[in-house]
C-alpha angles and dihedrals in degrees: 000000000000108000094244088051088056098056091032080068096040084058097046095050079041089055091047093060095037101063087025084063092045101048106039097089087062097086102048100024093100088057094047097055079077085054090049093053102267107126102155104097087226096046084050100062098048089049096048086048088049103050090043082054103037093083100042092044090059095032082057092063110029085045096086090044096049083037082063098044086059085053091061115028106026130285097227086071094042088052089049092048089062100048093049092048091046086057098050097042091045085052096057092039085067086061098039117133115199133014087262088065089046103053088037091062100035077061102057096046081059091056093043083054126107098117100131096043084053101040089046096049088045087046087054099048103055088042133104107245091229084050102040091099095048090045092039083050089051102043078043088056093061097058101052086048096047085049094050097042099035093077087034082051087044099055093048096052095043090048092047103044113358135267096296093055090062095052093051095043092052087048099055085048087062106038083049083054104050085048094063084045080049106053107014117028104083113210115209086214131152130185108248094202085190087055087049098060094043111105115242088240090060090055097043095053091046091056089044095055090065100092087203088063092047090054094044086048083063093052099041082051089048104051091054091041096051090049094045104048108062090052092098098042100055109089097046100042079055087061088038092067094034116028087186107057133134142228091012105178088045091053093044086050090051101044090051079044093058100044091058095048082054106046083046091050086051092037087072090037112047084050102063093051097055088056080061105035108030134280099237092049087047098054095043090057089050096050099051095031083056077045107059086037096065102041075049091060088051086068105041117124096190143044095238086056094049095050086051097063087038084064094038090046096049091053097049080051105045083051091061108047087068087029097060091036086057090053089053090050093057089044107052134054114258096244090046094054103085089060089038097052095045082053093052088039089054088061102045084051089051082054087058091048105047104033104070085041086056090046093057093043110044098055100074081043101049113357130267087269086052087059101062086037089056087049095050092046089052085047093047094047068051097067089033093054095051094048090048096059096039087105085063090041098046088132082057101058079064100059 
């Protein structure tokens, strides 16, 4: 096996444990409020939306600053940084004894964050420049299916052994994981002792300045935002088009997991096609494709169709997540990328924030149906954003 192709692997089994450690509390958090000392049903259910949120909400703002440290000091130590935190933090969240522990500790795990503007800049490094979408699709690949397995992963371990056997479990995942980054991935990095001494300000005005990054920071915002948001939703608009429907709570949990199989299984493909076909083109037909699917779902009248464009819509989403961090790629100097994709990574976390919230908030606003017609107008400004700007990424239509 090539070199690149070994700690291409490495990162993707890195990125696996990384978001699986960060998302299995997801499916039993909720329950374990009680545990926490949270007994009142309403109480139970801010404080389970505040401690989901907690880590995503810090990681969105301290993403482009440790994106810069790796700049400027190397992103295999930054990546390995996150996983051996992780593994610390997850271990004294098993021993936490109150929800103010909790959430202290779920912060700063979200300070301590950084992990994806680091693993994609180190991705991109030790990559061949014909190969940087396929491998982007297949790194991309790890973290929708650690986010989809890590609360599946969750559930089974709390109802085999308890609460504290999750978390141990999940901390011995990351701290295995920052030992492989540790011993095996290689990183082609040398100290730029004029990058160094730039300020992070400097850095960060200069990115923005690039019209092409602020559009793909829309779209990094609006992937996450356009999975996120219907999560809520979902149960109720089922009953919605089938008042008599079974076994609600089972049906919502496969339509989110399938989704997510299918974004992961487009993830490694799309990428790979845009390597062929041009990132820009790619991502244009993703854009408007997730668009019109959406606006499609605002007009189902059954839950067979509605399942159809989830599926539809996971894999227009899951193609543009490689797709978008390509183009980046293209776009940026290499010594520039950690600090421009934490940028874009902030973004896509403030997706994962807002959306949900969103999704709670517009029905009663606009209707279920308005919800998925609101999404598919922002997706749409999305494509049209990206168009606008090719005459400023015309490196990019290239791949």
């Amino acid at each position: 096996m090539n070199n690149w192709k070994r700690n291409l692997f490495i990162m993707w089994l890195a990125q696996l444990s990384g978001m699986m450690t960060i998302t299995f509390i997801m499916s039993f958090i909720p329950i374990y409020v009680a545990e926490l000392g949270i007994t009142e049903i309403h109480s139970k259910g801010f404080w389970a939306g505040i401690l989901m949120g907690a880590s995503a909400f810090f990681a969105s703002f301290t993403g482009p600053i440790w994106g810069n440290v790796a700049d400027r000091y190397g992103r295999k130590i930054m990546v390995e940084r996150v996983l051996f935190s992780n593994a610390i933090l997850t271990l004294l969240m098993a021993f936490a004894a109150n929800v103010w522990q909790f959430l202290i500790l779920r912060s700063i795990q979200g300070i301590l964050g950084g992990f994806v503007s680091a693993a994609i800049a180190l991705v991109t490094s030790f990559t061949p420049k014909e190969k940087v979408g396929a491998a982007l699709g297949f790194f991309q690949n790890a973290m929708i299916v650690g986010s989809t397995l890590g609360p599946l992963l969750g559930g089974i371990l709390v109802d085999a052994g308890g609460f504290q056997l999750a978390f141990l479990v999940m901390a011995l995942f990351s701290l295995s994981a920052g030992l492989l980054v540790h011993f095996l991935v290689k990183e082609p990095f040398i100290t730029n002792s004029a990058k160094i001494n730039e300020s992070f300000w400097g850095s960060f005005r200069y990115l923005l300045s690039l019209k092409g990054l602020v559009a793909l920071c829309l779209v990094n915002f609006l992937v996450q935002f356009g999975t996120m948001i219907v999560l809520p939703i979902v149960p109720t608009f089922l009953k919605v088009l089938d008042p008599s429907v079974k076994y609600l709570a089972t049906l919502t949990g496969i339509i989110i997991a399938l989704g997510g199989v299918f974004a992961a299984i487009s993830a490694a493909l799309i990428g790979r096609l845009s390597d062929r076909y041009g990132h820009r083109r790619m991502l244009l037909i993703m854009t408007s494709g997730a668009a019109i699917t959406f606006l499609a779902t605002a007009g189902v009248t059954s839950i067979s169709q509605f399942i159809f464009l989830r599926i539809l819509s996971g894999i227009l989403l899951g193609g543009m997540l490689p797709t978008t961090n390509a183009m980046i790629n293209s776009l940026i100097p290499a010594d520039r990328r950690g600090t421009a994709f934490g940028i874009t990574s902030s973004f896509g976390l403030l997706g994962n924030v807002v959306g949900p919230i969103t999704g709670g908030i517009l029905p009663p606003l606009v209707t279920y149906r308005g919800v998925f017609m609101v999404t598919a107008l922002l997706i749409f400004t999305a494509a049209w954003w990206v168009a606008r700007n090719s005459s400023t990424q015309s490196r990019l239509s290239q791949g």
